[in-house]
GUMARKOL-750049 format. One record per residue (C-alpha): residue in three letters; y, z, x; residue number from 0. Coordinates in steps of 0.25 Angstrom, whole numbers, plus 5000, padded with zeros to 4 digits. Layout:
<"ALA" <Y Z X> NUM>
...
REM end
This chain:
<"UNK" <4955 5099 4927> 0>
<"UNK" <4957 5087 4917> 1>
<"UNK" <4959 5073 4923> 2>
<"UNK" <4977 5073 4918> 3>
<"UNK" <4978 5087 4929> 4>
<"UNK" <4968 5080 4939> 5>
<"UNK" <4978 5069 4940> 6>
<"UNK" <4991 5076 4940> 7>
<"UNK" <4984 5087 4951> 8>
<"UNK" <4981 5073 4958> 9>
<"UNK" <4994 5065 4958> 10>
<"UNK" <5000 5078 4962> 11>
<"UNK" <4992 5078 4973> 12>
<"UNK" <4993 5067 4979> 13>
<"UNK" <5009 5067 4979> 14>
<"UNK" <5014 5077 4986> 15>
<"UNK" <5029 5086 4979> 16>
<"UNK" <5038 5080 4988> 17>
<"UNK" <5049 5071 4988> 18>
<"UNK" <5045 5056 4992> 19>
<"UNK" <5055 5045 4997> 20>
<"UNK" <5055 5032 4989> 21>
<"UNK" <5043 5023 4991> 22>
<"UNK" <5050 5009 4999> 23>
<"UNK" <5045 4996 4991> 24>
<"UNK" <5031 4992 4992> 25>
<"UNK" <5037 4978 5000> 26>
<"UNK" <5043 4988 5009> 27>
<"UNK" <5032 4995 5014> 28>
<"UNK" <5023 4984 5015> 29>
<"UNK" <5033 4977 5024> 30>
<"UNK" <5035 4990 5032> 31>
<"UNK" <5019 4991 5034> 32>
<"UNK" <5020 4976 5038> 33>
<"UNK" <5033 4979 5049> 34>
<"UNK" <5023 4993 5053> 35>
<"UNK" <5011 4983 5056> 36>
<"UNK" <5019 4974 5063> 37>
<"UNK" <5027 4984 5071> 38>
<"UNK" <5013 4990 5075> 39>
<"UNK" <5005 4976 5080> 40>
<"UNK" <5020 4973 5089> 41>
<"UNK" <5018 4987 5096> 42>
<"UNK" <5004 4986 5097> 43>
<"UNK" <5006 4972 5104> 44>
<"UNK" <5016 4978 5112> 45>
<"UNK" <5010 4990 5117> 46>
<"UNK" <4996 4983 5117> 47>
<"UNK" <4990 4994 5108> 48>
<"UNK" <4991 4998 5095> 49>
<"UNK" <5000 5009 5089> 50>
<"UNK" <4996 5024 5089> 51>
<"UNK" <4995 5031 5076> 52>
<"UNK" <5007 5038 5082> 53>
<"UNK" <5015 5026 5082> 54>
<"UNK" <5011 5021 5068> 55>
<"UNK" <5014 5036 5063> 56>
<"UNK" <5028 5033 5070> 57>
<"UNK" <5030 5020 5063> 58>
<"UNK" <5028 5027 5050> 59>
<"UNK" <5037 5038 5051> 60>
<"UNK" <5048 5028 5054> 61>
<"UNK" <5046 5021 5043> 62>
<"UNK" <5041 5030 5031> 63>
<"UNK" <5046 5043 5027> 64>
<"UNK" <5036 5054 5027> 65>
<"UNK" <5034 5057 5014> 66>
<"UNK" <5031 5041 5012> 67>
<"UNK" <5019 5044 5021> 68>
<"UNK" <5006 5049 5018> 69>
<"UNK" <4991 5050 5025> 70>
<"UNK" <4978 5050 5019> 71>
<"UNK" <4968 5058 5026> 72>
<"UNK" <4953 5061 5024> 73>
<"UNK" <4952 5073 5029> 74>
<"UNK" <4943 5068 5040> 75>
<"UNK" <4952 5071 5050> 76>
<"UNK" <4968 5073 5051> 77>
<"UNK" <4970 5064 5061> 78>
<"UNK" <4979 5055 5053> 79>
<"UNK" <4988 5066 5046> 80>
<"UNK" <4989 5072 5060> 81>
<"UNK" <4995 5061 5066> 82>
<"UNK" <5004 5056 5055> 83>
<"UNK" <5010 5070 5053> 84>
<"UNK" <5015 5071 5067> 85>
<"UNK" <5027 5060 5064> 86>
<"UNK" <5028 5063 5049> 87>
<"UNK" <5025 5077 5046> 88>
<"UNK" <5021 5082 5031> 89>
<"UNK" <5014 5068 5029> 90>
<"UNK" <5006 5069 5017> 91>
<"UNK" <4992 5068 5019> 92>
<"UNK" <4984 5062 5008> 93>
<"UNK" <4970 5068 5006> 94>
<"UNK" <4960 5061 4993> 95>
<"UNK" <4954 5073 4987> 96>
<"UNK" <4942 5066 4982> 97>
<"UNK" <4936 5079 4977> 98>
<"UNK" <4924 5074 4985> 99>
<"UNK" <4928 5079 5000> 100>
<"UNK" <4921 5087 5008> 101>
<"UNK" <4924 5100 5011> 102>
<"UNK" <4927 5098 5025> 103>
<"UNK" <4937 5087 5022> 104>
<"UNK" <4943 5098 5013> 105>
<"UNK" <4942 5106 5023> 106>
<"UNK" <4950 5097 5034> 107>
<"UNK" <4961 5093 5022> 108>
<"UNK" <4964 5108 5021> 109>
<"UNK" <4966 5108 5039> 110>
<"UNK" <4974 5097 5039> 111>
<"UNK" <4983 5101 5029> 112>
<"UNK" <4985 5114 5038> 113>
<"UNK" <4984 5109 5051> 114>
<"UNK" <4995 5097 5050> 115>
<"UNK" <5009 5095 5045> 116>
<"UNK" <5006 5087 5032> 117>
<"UNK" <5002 5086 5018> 118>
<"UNK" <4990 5084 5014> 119>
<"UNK" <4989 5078 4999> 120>
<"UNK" <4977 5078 4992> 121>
<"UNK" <4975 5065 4984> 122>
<"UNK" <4967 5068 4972> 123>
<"UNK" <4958 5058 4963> 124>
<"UNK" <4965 5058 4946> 125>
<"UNK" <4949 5066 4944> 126>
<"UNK" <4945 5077 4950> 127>
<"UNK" <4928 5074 4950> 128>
<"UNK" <4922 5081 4941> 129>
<"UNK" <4931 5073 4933> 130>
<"UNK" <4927 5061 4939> 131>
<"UNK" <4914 5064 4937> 132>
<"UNK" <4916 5066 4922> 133>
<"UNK" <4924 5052 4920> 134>
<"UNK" <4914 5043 4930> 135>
<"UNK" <4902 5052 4932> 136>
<"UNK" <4899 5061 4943> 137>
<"UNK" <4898 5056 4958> 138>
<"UNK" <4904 5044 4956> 139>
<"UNK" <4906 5042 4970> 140>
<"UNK" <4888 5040 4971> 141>
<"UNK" <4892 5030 4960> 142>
<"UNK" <4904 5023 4961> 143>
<"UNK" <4910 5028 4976> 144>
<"UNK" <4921 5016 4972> 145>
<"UNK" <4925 5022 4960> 146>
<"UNK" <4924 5036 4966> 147>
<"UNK" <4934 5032 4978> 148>
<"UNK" <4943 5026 4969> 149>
<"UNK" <4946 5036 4961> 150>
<"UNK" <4946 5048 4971> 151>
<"UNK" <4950 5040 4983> 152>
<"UNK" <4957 5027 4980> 153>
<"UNK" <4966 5031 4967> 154>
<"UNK" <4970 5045 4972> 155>
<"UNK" <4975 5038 4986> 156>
<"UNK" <4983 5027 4979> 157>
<"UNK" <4990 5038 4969> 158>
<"UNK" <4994 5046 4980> 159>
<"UNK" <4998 5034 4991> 160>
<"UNK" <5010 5029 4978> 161>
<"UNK" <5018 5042 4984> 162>
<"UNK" <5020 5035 4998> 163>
<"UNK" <5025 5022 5006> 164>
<"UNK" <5012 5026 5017> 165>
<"UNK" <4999 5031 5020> 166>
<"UNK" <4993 5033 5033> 167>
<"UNK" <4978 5032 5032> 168>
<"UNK" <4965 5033 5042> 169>
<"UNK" <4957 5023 5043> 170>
<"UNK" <4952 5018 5055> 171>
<"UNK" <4948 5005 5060> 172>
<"UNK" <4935 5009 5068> 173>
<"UNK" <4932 5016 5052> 174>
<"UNK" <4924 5005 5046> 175>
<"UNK" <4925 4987 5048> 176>
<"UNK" <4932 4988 5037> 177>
<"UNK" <4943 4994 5042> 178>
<"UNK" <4944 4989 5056> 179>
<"UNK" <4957 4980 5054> 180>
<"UNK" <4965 4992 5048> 181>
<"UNK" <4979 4990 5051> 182>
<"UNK" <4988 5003 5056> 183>
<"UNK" <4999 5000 5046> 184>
<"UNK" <4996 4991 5034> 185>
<"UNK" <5002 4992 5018> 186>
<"UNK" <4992 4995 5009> 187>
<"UNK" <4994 4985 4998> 188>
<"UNK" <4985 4995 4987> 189>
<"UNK" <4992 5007 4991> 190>
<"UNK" <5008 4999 4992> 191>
<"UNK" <5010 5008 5004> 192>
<"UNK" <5009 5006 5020> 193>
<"UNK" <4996 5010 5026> 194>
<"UNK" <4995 5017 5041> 195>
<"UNK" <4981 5018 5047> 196>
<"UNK" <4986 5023 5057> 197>
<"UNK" <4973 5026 5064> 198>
<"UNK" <4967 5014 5062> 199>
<"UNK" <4964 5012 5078> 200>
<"UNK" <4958 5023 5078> 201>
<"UNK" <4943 5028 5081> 202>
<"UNK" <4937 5041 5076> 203>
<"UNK" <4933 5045 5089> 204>
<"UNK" <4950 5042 5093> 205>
<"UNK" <4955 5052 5077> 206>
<"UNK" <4944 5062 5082> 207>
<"UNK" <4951 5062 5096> 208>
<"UNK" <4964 5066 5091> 209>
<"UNK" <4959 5076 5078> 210>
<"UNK" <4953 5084 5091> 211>
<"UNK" <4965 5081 5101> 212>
<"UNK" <4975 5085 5091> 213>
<"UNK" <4967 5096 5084> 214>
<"UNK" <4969 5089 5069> 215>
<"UNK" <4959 5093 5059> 216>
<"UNK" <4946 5085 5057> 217>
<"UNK" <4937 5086 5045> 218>
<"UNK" <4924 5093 5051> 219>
<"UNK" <4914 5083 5045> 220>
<"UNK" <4918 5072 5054> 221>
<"UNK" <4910 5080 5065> 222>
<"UNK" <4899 5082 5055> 223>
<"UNK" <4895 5066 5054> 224>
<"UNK" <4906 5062 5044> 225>
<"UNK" <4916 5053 5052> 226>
<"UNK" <4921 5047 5039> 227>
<"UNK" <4923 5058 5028> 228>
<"UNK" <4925 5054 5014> 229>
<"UNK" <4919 5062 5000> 230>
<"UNK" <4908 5070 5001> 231>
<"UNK" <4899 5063 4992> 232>
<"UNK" <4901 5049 4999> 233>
<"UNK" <4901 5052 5014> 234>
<"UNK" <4891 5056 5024> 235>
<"UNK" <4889 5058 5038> 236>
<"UNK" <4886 5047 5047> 237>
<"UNK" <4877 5045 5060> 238>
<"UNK" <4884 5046 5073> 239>
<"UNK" <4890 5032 5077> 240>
<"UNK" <4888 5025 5062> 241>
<"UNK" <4900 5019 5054> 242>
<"UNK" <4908 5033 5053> 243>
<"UNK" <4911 5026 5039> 244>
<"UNK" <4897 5026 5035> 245>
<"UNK" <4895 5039 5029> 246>
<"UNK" <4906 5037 5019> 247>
<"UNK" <4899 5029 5006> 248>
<"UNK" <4887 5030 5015> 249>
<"UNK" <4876 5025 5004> 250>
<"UNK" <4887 5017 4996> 251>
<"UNK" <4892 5002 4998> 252>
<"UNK" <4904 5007 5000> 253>
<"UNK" <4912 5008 5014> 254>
<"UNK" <4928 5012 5009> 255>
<"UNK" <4933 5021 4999> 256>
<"UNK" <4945 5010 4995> 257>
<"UNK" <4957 5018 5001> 258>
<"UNK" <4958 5010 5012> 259>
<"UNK" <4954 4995 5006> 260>
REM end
């Protein structure tokens, strides 16, 4: 496939054939991530707690229109997806087709897609990699993993994130030190839209609780010594106990991929 059909094959991908409503002004929705934030510490002052993914998800359907809406997911686990779609229905799920994934993450992609009501979307890089390998070289990830992850990780997001106002993301707070402050709703300044982590209070042992409680798909490496899953080539099992981050770049000087910086 030559490089001008890759990128039309991935901006295809990435934005789903159906009508969209009008993106709001960029001022707009940074000034409604500010009054969500604020509207969320006052509850939590109130109640003595802080809000419940339910409530966040609530916040967001009053505010946004579904289509403006959209989840990235690993394929780790449908924990997120699962709980978004129960208040907006149909939300796209965004998954980075790296080209690099294991076949179980494959695997759990393919389970989600049948098992909740969503569409999942899968984001792909303007190269597939053996055409990357014949423009930089192959395994460029051994080499360069920045360079790699900004061009099947980073760039493909970025694209895809253009076709909405918000994006509900993962990440946890107990992930790794550098995300222990992460906010539940924030505006992304890079992307220009507003930014749920709506299981930032989580721990794993609390989105394992409810993947088992409420049957939602898992990918099966995460009982196999993967608590973190990335590409193939760049992730390995960890020890019971260690940083579940620590088997992602595990002999590289490198901790984050740079969606999430």
């Amino acid at each position: 496939m030559s490089a001008i059909n890759q990128s039309a094959r991935a901006a295809a991908s990435a934005v789903p054939a159906r009508q969209r409503s009008p993106h709001r002004p960029a001022s707009e929705l940074q000034a409604l991530a500010e009054q969500g934030s604020a509207e969320l510490v006052a509850a939590q002052e109130a109640a003595g707690r802080e809000a419940t993914a339910a409530e966040v998800v609530a916040w967001v359907a009053r505010n946004f229109s579904g289509d403006a809406v959209a989840v990235a997911c690993s394929m780790a686990d449908a924990v997120l997806p699962a709980i978004v779609s129960q208040q907006l229905p149909g939300v796209d799920v965004l998954f980075l087709d790296t080209g690099y994934h294991f076949a179980e993450t494959y695997a759990t992609r393919d389970a989600v897609a049948a098992a909740l009501p969503i569409t999942v979307v899968d984001v792909l890089p303007l190269t597939t990699v053996p055409e990357q390998d014949t423009l930089h070289g192959a395994e460029l990830f051994a080499r360069d993993p920045n360079a790699c992850c900004a061009m099947r990780k980073v760039e493909p997001l970025q694209r895809s994130l253009g076709g909405y106002e918000l994006w509900f993301t993962g990440v946890r707070r107990d992930e790794a030190p550098t995300r222990a402050n992460t906010p539940l709703i924030t505006w992304d300044e890079r992307n220009g839209l507003v930014k749920v982590n709506l299981v930032a209070a989580w721990s794993y042992d609390e989105l394992m609780g409810y993947a088992s409680e409420h049957h939602v798909p898992v990918n099966v490496l995460l009982s196999q010594g993967y608590p973190s899953i990335g590409c193939a080539p760049c992730t390995q099992p960890v020890a019971a106990g260690a940083d579940p981050r620590s088997g992602r770049w595990a002999t590289l000087e490198k901790t984050e991929c740079g969606l999430h910086l």
